[in-house]
C-alpha positions as CSV (number, residue, x, y, z in Angstrom):
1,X,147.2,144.2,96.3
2,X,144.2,142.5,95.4
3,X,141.4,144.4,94.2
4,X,138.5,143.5,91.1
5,X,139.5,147.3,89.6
6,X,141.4,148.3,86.1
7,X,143.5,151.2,86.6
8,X,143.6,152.9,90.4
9,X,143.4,156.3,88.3
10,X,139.8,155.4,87.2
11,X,138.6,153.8,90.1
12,X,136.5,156.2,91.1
13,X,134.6,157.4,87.9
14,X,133.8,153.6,86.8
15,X,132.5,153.2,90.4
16,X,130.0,155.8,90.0
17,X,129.0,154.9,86.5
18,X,128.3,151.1,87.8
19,X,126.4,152.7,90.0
20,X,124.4,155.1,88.0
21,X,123.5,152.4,85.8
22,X,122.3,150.2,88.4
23,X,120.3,153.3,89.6
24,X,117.4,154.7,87.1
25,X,116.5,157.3,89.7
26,X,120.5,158.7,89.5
27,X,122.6,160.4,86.7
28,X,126.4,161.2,87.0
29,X,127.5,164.7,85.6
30,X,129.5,164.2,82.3
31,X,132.2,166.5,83.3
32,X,132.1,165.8,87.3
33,X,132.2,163.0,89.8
34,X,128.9,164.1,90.8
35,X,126.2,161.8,90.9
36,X,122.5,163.7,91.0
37,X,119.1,162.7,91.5
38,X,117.4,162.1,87.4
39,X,114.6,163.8,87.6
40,X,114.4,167.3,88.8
41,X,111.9,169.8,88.8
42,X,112.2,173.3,87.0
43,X,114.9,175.5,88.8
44,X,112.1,177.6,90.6
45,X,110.0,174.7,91.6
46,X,112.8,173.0,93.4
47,X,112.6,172.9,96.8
48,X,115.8,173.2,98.9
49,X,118.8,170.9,97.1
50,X,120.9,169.1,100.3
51,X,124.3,168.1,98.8
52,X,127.0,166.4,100.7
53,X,130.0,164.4,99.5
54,X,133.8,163.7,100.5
55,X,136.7,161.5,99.1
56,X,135.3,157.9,97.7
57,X,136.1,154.9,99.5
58,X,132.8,155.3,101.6
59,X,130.6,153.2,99.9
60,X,127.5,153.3,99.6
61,X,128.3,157.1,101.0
62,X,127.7,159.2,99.3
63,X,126.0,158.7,96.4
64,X,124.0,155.8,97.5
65,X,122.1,158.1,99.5
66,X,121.2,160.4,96.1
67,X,117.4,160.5,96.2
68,X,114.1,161.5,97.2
69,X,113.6,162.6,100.9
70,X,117.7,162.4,101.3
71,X,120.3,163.8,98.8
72,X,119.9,165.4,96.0
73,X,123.5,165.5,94.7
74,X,126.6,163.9,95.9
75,X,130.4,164.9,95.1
76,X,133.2,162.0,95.2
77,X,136.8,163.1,95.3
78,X,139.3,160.4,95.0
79,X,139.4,157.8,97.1
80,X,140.0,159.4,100.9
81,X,140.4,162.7,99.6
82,X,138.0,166.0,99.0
83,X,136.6,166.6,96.1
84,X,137.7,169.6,94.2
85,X,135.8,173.4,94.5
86,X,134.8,173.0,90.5
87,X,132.9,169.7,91.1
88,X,131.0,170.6,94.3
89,X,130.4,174.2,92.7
90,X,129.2,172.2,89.7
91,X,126.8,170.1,92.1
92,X,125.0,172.9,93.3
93,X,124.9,174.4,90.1
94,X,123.1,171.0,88.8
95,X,120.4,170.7,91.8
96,X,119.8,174.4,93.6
97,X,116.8,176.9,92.6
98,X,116.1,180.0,94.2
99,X,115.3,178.2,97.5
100,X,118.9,177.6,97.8
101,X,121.3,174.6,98.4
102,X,122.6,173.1,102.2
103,X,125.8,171.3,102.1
104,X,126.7,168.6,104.5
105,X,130.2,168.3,105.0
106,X,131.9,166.0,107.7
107,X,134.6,168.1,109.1
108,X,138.1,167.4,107.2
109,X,139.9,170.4,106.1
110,X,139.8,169.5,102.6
111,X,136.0,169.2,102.9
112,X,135.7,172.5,104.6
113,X,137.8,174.1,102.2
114,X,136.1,172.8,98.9
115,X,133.0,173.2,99.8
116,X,133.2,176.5,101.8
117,X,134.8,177.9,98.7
118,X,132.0,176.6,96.1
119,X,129.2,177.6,98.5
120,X,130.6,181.4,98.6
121,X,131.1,181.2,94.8
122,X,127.7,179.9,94.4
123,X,125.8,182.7,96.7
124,X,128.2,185.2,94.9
125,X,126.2,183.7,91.6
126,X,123.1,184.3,93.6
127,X,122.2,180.5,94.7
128,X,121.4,181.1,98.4
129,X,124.1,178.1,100.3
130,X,124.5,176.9,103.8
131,X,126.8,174.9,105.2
132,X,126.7,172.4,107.9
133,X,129.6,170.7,109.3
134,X,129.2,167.1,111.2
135,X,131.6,166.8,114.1
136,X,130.2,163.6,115.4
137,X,133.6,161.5,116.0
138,X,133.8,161.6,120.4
139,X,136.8,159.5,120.0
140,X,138.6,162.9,119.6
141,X,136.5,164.3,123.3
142,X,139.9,164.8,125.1
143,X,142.0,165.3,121.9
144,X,141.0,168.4,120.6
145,X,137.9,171.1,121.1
146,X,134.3,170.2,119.8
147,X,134.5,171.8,116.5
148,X,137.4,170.4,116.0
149,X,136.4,166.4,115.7
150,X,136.0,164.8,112.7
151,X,133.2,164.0,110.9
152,X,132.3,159.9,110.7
153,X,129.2,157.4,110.2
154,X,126.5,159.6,111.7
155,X,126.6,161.9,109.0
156,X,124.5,159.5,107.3
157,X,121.4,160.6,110.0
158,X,122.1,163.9,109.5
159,X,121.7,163.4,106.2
160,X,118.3,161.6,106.2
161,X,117.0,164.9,108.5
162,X,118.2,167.4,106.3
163,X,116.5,165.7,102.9
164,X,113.1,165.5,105.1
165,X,113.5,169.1,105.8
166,X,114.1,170.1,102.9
167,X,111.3,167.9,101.1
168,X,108.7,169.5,103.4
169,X,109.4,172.7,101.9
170,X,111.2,174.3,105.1
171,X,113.1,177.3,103.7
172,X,116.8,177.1,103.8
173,X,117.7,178.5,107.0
174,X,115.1,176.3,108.8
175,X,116.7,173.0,107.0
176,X,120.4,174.3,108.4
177,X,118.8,174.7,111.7
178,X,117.3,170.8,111.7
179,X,120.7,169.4,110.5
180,X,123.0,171.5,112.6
181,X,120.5,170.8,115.9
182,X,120.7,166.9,114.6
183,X,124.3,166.8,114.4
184,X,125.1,168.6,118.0
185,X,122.6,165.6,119.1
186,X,125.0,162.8,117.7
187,X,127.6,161.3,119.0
188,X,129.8,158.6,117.4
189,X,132.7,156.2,117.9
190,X,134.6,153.1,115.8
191,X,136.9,150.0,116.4
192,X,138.7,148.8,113.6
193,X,140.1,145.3,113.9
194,X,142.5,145.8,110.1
195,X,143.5,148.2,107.7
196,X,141.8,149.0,104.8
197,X,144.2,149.3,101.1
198,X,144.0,152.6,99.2
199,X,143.9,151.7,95.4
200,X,146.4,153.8,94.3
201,X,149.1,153.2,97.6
202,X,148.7,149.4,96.8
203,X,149.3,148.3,100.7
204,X,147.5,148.6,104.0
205,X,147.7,151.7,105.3
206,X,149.0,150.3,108.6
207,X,149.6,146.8,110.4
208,X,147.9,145.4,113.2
209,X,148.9,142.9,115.6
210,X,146.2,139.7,115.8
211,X,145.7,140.5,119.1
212,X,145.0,144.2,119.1
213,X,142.4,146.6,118.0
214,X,142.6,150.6,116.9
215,X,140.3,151.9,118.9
216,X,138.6,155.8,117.9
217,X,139.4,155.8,114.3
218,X,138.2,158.1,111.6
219,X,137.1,156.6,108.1
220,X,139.9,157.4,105.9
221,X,141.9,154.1,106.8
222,X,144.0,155.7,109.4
223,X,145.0,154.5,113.1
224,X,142.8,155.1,116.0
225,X,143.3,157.0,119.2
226,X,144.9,153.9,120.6
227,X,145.4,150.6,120.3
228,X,144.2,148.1,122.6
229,X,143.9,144.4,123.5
230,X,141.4,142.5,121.5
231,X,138.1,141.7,123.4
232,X,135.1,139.7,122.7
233,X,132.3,142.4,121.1
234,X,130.2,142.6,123.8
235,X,133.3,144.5,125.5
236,X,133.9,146.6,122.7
237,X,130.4,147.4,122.2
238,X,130.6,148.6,126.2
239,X,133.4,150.6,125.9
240,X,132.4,152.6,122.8
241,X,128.5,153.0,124.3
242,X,130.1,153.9,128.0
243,X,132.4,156.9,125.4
244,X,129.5,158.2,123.3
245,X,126.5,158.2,126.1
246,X,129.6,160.1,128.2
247,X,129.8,162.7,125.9
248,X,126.4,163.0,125.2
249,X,125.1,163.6,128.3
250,X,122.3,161.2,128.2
251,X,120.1,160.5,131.4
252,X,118.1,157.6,131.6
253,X,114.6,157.8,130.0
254,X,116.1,159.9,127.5
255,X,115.0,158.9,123.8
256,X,117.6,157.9,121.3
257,X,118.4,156.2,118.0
258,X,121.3,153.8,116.6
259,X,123.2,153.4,113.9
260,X,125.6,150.4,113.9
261,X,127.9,150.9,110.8
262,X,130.1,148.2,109.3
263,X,133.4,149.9,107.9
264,X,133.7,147.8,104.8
265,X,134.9,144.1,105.5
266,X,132.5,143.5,108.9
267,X,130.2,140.6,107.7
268,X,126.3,140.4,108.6
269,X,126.8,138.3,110.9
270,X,129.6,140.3,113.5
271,X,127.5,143.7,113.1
272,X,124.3,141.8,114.2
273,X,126.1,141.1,117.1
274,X,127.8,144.2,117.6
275,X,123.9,145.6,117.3
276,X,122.6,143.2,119.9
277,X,124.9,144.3,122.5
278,X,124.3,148.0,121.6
279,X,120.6,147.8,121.9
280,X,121.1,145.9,125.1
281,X,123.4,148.3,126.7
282,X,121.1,151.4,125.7
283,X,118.1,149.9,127.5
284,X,120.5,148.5,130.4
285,X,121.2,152.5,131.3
286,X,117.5,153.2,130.9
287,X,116.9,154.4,127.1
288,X,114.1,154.5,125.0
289,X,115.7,153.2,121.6
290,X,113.3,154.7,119.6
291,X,115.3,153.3,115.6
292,X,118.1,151.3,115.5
293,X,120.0,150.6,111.6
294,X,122.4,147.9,111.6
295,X,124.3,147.5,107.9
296,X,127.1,149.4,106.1
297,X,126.4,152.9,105.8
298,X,129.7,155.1,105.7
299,X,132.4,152.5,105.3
300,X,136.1,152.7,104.7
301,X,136.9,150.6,102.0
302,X,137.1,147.0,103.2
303,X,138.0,147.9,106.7
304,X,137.4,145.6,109.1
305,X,135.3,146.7,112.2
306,X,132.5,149.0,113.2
307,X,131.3,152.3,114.6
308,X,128.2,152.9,116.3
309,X,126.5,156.5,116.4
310,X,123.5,157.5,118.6
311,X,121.3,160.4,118.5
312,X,118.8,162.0,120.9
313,X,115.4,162.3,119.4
314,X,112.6,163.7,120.4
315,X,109.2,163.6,118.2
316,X,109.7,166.5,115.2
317,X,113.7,164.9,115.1
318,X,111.9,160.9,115.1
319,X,109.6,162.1,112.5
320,X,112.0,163.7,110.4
321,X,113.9,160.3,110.6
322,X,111.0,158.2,109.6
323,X,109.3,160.3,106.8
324,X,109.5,158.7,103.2
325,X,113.1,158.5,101.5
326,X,114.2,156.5,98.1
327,X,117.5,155.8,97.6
328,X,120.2,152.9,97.2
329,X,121.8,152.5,100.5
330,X,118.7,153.6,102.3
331,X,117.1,150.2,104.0
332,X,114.4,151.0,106.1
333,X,112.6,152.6,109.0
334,X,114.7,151.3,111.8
335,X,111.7,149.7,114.1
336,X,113.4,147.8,116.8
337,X,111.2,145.4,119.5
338,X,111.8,143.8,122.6
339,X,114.2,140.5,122.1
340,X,111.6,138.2,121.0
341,X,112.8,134.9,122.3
342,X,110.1,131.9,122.2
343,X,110.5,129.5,124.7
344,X,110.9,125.9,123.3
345,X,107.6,123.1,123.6
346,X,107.9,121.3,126.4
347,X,109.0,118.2,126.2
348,X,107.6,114.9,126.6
349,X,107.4,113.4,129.9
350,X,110.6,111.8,130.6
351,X,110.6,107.9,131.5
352,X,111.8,106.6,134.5
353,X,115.9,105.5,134.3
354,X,116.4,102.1,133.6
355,X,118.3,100.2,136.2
356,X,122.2,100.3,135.7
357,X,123.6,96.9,134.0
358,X,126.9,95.7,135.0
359,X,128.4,98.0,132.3
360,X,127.1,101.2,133.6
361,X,130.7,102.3,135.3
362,X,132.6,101.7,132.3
363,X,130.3,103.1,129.8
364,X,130.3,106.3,132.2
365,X,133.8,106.3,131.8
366,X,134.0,105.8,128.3
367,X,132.3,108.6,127.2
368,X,133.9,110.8,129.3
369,X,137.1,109.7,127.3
370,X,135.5,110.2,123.8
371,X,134.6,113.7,125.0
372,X,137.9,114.5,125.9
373,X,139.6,113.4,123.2
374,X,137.0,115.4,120.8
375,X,137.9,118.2,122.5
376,X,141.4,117.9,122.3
377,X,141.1,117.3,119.0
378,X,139.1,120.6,117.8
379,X,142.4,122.2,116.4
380,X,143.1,120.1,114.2
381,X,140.2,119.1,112.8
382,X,139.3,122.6,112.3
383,X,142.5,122.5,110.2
384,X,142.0,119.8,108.6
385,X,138.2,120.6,107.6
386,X,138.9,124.2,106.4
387,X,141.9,122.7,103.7
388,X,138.9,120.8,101.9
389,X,135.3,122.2,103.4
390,X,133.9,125.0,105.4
391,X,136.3,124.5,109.3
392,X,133.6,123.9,111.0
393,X,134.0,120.2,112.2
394,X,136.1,120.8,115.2
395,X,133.1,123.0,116.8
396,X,131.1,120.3,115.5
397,X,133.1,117.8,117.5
398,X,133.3,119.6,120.6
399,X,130.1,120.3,120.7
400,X,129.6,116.8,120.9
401,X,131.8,116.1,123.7
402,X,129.7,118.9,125.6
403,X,126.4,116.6,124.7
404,X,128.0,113.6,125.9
405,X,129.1,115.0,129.1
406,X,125.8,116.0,129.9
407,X,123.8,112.8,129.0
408,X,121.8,111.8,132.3
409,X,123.5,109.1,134.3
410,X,120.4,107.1,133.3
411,X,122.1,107.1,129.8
412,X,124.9,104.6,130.8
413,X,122.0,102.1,132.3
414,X,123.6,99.6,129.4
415,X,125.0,100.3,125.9
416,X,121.3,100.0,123.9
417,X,120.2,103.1,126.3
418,X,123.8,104.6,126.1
419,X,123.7,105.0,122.0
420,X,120.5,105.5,121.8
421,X,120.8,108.6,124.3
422,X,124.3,109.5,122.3
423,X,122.2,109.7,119.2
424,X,119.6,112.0,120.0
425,X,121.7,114.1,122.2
426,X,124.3,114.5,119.6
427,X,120.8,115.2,116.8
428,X,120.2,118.1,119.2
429,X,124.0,119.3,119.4
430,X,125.3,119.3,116.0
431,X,123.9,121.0,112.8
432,X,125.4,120.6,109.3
433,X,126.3,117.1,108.3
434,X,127.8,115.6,111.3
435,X,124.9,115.4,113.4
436,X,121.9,113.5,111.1
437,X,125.2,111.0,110.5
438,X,126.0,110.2,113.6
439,X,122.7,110.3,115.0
440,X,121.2,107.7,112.5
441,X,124.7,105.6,113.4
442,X,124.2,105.6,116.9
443,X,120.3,104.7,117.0
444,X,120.5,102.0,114.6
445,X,123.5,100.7,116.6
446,X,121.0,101.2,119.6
447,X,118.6,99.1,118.0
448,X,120.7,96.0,117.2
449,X,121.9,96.1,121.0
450,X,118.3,95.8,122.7
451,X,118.3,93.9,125.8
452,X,121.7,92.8,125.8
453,X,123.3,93.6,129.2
454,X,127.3,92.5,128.5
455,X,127.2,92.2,124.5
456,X,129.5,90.0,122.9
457,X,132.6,90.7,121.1
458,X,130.1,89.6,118.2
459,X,127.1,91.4,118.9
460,X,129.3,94.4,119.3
461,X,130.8,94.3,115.6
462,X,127.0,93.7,114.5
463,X,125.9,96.9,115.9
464,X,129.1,98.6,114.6
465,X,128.2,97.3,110.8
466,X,124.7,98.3,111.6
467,X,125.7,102.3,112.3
468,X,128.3,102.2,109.2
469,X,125.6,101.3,107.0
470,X,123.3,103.5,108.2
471,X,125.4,106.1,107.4
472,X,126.2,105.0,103.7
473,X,122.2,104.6,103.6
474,X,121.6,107.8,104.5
475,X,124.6,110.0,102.9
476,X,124.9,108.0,99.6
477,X,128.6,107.3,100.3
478,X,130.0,104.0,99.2
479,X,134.0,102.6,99.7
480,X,136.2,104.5,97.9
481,X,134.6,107.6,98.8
482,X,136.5,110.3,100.7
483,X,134.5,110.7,103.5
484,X,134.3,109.6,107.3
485,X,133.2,106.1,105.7
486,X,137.1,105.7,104.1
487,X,137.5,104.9,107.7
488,X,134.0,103.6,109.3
489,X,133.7,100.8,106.3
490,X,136.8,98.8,106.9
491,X,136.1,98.9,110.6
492,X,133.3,96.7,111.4
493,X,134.4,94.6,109.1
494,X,138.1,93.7,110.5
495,X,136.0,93.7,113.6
496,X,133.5,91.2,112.8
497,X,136.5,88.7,111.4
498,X,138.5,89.3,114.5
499,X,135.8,89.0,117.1
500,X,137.1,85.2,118.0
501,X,139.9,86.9,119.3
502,X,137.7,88.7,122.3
503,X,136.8,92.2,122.7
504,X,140.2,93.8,122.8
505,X,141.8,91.9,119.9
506,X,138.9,92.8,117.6
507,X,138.9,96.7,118.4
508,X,142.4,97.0,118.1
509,X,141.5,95.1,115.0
510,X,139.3,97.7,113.7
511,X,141.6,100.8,114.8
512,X,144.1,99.5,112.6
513,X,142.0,99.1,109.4
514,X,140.4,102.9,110.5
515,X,143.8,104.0,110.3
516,X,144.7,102.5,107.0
517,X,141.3,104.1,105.6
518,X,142.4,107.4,106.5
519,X,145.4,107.3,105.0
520,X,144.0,105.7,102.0
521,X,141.7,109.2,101.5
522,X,145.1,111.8,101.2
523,X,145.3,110.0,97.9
524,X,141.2,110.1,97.1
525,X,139.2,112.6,94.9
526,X,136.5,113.7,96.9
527,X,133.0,112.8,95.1
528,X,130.6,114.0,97.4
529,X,130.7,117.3,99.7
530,X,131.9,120.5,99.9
531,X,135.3,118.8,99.5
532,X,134.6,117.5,95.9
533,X,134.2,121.5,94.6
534,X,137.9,121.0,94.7
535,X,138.6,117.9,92.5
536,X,142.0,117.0,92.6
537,X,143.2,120.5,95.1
538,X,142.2,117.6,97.8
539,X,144.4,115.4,97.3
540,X,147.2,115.2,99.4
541,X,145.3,116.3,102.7
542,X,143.4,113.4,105.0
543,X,139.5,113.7,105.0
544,X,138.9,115.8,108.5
545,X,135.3,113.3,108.4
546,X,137.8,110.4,108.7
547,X,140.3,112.2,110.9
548,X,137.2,112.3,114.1
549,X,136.4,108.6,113.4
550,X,139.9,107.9,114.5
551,X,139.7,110.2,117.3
552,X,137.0,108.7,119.4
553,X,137.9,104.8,118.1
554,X,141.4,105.7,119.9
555,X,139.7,107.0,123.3
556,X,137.2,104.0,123.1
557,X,140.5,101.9,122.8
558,X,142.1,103.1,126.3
């Protein structure tokens, strides 16, 4: 187990006082795990108090969601288990006046207990208490009956209704009423693609094939309903839509919102996707997606996957949703648009094709064989970029076999228009690095070409030294450098002193000294790129920059 913690016994208290302090508008209890909201009127001035809570290991539930217009006190247990009666009878104690106190508890027997228990204790004290219990989880639809399922993400809405309720001055009965109408409105499913590691157990709580997924899971790092084949997200995103909208009984024209939840280790960039399918399958079955959140809500430690929740609405439930609320793990108002898509400039009128030369069929045919071999190539290159960069050269690389495939047939008219067309389709294809260098190296290898129908043996190693240089020019790489020069530099130049020999001769020439290049780099320290944050951790492994040289000299050599 690798976890940035001190002792699994204190996990959760130091988590809430990092918290706390990062938070002016929260204090923590000294004698609880109870994190409350700082300032609080007089006990009779206080509207109702909405509590909530559950084991940690839900961050930012529950106490990022301490504060005005949501919580006003949250209980943590220890991590994936209930907090104890003293600490959630404490809560209410800390935040309930006469107006009372409504707990929202997701529906775990340890939660029902604890808090059922401390809200009788607390009326028997004479703080009115109400409890409402999310069931949200329709994974569980042909498992076990209604008020039976457990309670997951959409608590988090729930949560956001029952604050606004209560901050309007509704009187307790009329804020259980809101929450518990809110939550028989919600429905809500997850996919989890890994375990998550409790602290204190010190190992994944289950394994996971690479190729499988645990579909309908709770949020306390436990297996789903079933376990399925991995599918792209779009799939996914269908299959837990087609479940929730099931059970819901939506129609189309109904109005709902979304909440797509990250369950810990889902990055940015997979729940925006997950989101765009969701918001696209909603308005493919005719909904009005009125809000739509997309971020880690209610998460299970670093879980990887997602869950999506979706609510009807209707305009006292939308308003409730969208009046004011302060707190940590609250990020916005959830306006969604149309996808706003701009269509691209047009472009400039194209020029008539230039007649074909006598090269035309075997320039055709060689870049069909540089495309090929990229894409061939994309495993390994992929390897061999993530072991000293960031992996992503053998996309690059096959992206650029796609670009050369779909070059116009005007493009092998004669090798000036050839590179020259290579260049700016592979400036369109490629981001990063790769594409400005060989871009630059294929136009001014263009340029030194113009108006040559059959080039030389000669005029071809002039254009070759022309594109290395560029390259160097424009990168700031020299010899000696690990980079895709180690094998570009040495090139040209066994070209140029072998171009006597004829065409042939002279490339094989130039393979060869490519060859000896890349080897030479296993033994370089990288100076420049993301390669030389690792010093001497390089060494040892090729440069992947180098590696693609070779790849498309061999093809050019068949």
């Amino acid at each position: 187990m690798k976890k940035l913690i001190n002792d699994p016994r204190r996990v959760v208290r130091e988590m809430l006082e990092g918290l706390v302090a990062l938070c002016p508008d929260q204090a923590l209890l000294a004698e609880a795990d109870v994190v409350v909201r700082a300032a609080r009127a007089a006990p009779e001035a206080r509207p109702v108090a909405v509590l909530s809570g559950g084991g940690a290991g839900h961050e930012p539930a529950h106490a990022g969601y301490v504060g005005a217009g949501l919580l006003d006190a949250a209980v943590a247990g220890d991590v994936f288990t209930s907090p104890s009666t003293g600490w959630a009878l404490a809560a209410i104690r800390a935040v309930a006046g006469p107006a009372g106190a409504l707990l929202v508890v997701k529906n775990y027997t340890g939660d029902r207990l604890n808090f059922g228990l401390a809200a009788e204790l607390a009326r028997a004290e004479g703080i009115p208490a109400e409890i409402v219990v999310v069931a949200d989880d329709v994974a569980l639809r042909d498992t076990v009956p209604p008020e039976r399922r457990r309670g997951i993400a959409g608590t988090v809405l729930v949560h956001k209704i029952a604050g606004a309720a209560a901050a309007r001055g509704l009187k307790l009965e009329e804020v259980a009423a809101q929450a518990r109408a809110a939550s028989a409105a919600l429905g809500s499913m997850g996919v989890a693609l890994g375990a998550c590691t409790v602290p204190a157990a010190g190992r994944p709580g289950f394994a996971l094939e690479e190729d499988a997924v645990e579909l309908g899971l709770g949020i306390h790092g436990e297996q789903g309903v079933s376990r399925e084949a991995l599918q792209p997200a779009d799939a996914l995103v269908e299959t837990l839509l087609g479940r929730i909208l099931a059970d819901l009984g939506t129609e189309p024209g109904a109005r709902v919102v979304l909440l797509v939840n990250g369950l810990g280790g889902t990055p940015p960039m997979e729940l925006a996707i997950v989101a765009r399918a969701a918001l696209a399958g909603l308005r493919a079955r005719g909904l009005v997606v009125e809000r739509a959140w997309c971020g880690n809500y209610l998460t299970a430690i670093e879980m990887p996957g997602c869950s999506l929740s979706v609510m009807r609405v209707d305009d006292a439930r939308l308003a409730l949703l969208d009046a004011p609320a302060a707190a940590p793990a609250w990020t916005g108002d959830g306006r969604v648009a149309p996808p706003n898509i701009l269509p691209a400039p047009p472009a400039a009128p194209a020029e008539p094709a230039p007649e074909p030369g006598p090269l035309a069929p075997a320039i055709g045919a060689a870049l069909l064989r540089v495309a090929a071999a990229l894409e061939a190539a994309e495993p390994e290159l992929t390897a061999l970029d993530s072991a000293a960069g960031d992996g992503d050269l053998g996309i690059s690389m096959a992206r650029s076999a796609a670009a050369l495939r779909a070059l116009p047939e005007g493009a092998h008219a004669n090798p000036a228009e050839m590179l020259a067309e290579a260049g700016q389709a592979l400036r369109r294809a490629i981001a990063g690095s790769s594409g400005p260098f060989y871009a630059v190296a294929l136009l001014r290898a263009a340029r030194a070409l113009e108006g040559q129908a059959s080039p030389d043996a000669a005029a071809w190693a002039g254009a070759f030294r022309a594109a290395a240089d560029a390259i160097g020019a424009l990168g700031g790489a020299r010899a000696g450098d690990r980079t895709m020069l180690a094998g570009l530099l040495p090139a040209p130049e066994a070209f140029e002193q072998s171009a006597g020999q004829g065409l042939g001769p002279a490339w094989g020439a130039a393979l060869a000294a490519a060859e000896a290049g890349l080897r030479a780099t296993q033994e370089m320290t990288p100076r420049l790129g993301r390669a030389s944050y690792l010093g001497a951790r390089a060494l040892g492994t090729p440069d992947a920059g180098a590696a693609a040289v070779l790849v498309w000299m061999r093809a050019l050599a068949r």
